[in-house]
PAZAPA-4460 file (N, C-alpha, C; in steps of 0.05 Angstrom, whole numbers, plus 32768, in hexadecimal, padded with zeros to 4 digits):
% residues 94
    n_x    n_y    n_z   ca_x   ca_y   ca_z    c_x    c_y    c_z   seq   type   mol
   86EC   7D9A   87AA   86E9   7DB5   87B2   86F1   7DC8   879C     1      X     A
   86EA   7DE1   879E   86F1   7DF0   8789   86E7   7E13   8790     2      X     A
   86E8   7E21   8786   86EF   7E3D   8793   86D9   7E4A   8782     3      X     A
   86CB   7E61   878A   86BE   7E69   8781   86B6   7E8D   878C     4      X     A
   86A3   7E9F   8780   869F   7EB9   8786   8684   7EB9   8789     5      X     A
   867D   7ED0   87AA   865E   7ED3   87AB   8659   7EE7   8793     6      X     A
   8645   7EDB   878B   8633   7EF8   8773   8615   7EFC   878E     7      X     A
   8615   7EF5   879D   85EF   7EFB   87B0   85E8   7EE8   87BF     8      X     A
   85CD   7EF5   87C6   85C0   7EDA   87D4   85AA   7ED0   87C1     9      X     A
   8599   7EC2   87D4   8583   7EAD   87C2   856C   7EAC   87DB    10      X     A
   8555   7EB7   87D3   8543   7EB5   87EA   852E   7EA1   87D6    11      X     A
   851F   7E8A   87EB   850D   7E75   87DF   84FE   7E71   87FC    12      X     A
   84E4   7E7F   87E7   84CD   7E6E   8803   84C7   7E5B   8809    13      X     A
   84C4   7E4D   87E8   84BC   7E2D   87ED   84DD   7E20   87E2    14      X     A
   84DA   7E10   87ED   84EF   7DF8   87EE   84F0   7DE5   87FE    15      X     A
   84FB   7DCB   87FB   84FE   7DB7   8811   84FD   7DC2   8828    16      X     A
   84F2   7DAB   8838   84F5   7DAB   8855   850C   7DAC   885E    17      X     A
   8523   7D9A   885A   8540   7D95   885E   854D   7DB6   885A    18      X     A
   8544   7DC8   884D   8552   7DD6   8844   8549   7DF7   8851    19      X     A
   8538   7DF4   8861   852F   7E09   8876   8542   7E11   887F    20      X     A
   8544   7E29   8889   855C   7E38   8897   8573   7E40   888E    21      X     A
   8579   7E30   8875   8592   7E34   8874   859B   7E47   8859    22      X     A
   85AA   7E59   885A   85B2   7E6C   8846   85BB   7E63   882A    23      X     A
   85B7   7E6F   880D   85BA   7E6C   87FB   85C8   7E7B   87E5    24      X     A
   85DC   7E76   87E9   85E8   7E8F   87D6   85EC   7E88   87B2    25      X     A
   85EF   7EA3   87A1   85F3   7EA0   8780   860C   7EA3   8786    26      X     A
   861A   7E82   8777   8640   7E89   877E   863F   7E80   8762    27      X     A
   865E   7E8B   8754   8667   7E7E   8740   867F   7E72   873F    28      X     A
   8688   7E65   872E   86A4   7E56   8737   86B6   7E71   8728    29      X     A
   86D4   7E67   8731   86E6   7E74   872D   86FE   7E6F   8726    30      X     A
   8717   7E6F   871C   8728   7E62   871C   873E   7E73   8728    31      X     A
   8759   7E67   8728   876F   7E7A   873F   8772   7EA0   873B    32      X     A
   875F   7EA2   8721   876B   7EBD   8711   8759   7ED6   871D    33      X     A
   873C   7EC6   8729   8724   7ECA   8731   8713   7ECC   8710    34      X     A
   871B   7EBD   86F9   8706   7EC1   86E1   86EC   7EAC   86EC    35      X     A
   86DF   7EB3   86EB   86BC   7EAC   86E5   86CA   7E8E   86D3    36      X     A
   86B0   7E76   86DE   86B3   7E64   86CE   869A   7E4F   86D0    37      X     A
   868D   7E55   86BB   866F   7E45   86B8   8661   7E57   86C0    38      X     A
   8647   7E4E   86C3   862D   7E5D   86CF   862E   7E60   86EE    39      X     A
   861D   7E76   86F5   8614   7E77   8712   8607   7E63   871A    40      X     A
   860B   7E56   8730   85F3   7E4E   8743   85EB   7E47   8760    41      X     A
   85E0   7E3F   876C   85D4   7E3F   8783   85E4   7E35   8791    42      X     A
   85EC   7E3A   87AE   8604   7E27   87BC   85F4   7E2A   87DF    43      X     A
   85F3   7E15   87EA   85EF   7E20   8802   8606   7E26   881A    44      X     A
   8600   7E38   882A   861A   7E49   8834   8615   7E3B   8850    45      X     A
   8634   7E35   885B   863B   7E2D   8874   864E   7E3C   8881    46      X     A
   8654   7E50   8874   866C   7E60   8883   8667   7E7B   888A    47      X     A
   8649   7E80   8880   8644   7E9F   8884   8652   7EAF   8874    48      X     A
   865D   7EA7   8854   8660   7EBD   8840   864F   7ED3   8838    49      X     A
   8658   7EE6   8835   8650   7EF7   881E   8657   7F04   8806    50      X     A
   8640   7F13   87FA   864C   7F1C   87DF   866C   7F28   87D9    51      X     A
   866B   7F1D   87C4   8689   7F26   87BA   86A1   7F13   87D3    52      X     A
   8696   7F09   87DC   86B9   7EFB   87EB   86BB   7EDB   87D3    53      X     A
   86D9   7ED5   87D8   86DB   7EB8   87CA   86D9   7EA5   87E2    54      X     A
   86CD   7E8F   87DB   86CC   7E77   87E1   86CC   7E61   87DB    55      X     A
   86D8   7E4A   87F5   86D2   7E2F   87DE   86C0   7E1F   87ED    56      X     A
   86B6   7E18   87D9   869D   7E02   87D7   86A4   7DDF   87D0    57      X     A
   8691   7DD2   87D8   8695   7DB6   87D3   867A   7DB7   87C2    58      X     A
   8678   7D9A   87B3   8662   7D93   87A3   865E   7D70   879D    59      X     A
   8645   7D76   8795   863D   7D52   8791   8633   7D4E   87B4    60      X     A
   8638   7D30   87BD   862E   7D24   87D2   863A   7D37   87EE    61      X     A
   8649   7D35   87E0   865D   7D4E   8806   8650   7D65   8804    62      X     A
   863E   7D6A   87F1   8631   7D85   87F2   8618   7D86   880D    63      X     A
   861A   7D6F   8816   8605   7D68   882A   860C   7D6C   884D    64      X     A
   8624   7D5E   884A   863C   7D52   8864   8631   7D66   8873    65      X     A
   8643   7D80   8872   863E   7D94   8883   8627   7D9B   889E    66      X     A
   860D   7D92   888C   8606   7D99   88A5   85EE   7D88   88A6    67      X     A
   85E2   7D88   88C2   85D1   7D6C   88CF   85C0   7D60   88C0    68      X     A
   85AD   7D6D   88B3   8592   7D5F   88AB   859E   7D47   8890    69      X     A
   85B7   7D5D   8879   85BD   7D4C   8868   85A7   7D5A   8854    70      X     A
   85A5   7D75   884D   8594   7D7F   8833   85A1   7D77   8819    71      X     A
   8587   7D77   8808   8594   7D72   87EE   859D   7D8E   87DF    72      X     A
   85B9   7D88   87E4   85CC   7D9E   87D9   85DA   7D93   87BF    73      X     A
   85E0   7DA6   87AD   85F6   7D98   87A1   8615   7DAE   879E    74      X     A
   860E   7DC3   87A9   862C   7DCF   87B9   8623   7DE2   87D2    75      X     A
   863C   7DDF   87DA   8635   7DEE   87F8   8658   7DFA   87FB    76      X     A
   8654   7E16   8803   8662   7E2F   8806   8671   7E28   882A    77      X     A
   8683   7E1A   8826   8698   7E0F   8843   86AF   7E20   8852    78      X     A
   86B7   7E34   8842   86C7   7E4E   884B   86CD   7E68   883E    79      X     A
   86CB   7E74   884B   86D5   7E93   883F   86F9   7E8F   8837    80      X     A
   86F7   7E92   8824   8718   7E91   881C   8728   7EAC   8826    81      X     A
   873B   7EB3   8831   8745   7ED3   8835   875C   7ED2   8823    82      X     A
   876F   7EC3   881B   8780   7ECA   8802   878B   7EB4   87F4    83      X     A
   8793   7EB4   87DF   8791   7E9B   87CC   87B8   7EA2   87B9    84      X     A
   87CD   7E8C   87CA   87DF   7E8C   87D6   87E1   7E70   87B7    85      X     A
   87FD   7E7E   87A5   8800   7E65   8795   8822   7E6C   877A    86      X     A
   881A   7E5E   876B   8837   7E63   8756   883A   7E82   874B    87      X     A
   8829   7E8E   874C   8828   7EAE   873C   8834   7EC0   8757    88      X     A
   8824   7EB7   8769   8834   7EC9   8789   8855   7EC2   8786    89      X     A
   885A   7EAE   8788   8878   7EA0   878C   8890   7EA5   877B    90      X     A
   8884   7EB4   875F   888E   7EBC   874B   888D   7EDC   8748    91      X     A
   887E   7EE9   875B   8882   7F05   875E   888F   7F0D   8777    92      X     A
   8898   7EFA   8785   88A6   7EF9   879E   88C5   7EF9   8791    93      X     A
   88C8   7EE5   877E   88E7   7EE5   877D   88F1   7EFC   8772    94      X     A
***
């Protein structure tokens, strides 16, 4: 798993059958700082994100799991993150 930011959506007329219905968002990865890391790309959404929120995503074969048919995904958008809780918080606390 790994964390990432919406930049939009992705509208496609033609595409797989497997892949009907289901929403497509432009995410990029992110690291704890929120810096950008690598290129944008396609993720399909199971949580009902939108632009600008963080999320994390799975990738590779679990990019599939989620949901019934089993489309060929290779990441898919699993939760809206609401705050990102770690050593830099714990250190402005003391």
């Amino acid at each position: 798993m790994y964390i990432g930011k919406v930049l939009g959506r992705v509208v496609s007329t033609a595409k797989d059958p497997l892949l009907e219905g289901l929403k497509f968002i432009l995410v990029t990865k992110i690291d704890s700082d929120g810096n950008h890391i690598g290129k944008p790309f396609v993720a399909c959404d199971y949580s009902g994100a939108g632009y600008g929120e963080t999320v994390f995503l799975c990738g590779g074969m679990e990019a599939a799991y989620p949901f019934a048919q089993r489309p060929p995904s290779d990441a898919t958008i699993l939760g809206i993150i609401d705050s990102i809780e770690g050593e830099k918080d714990l250190e402005q606390r003391r």
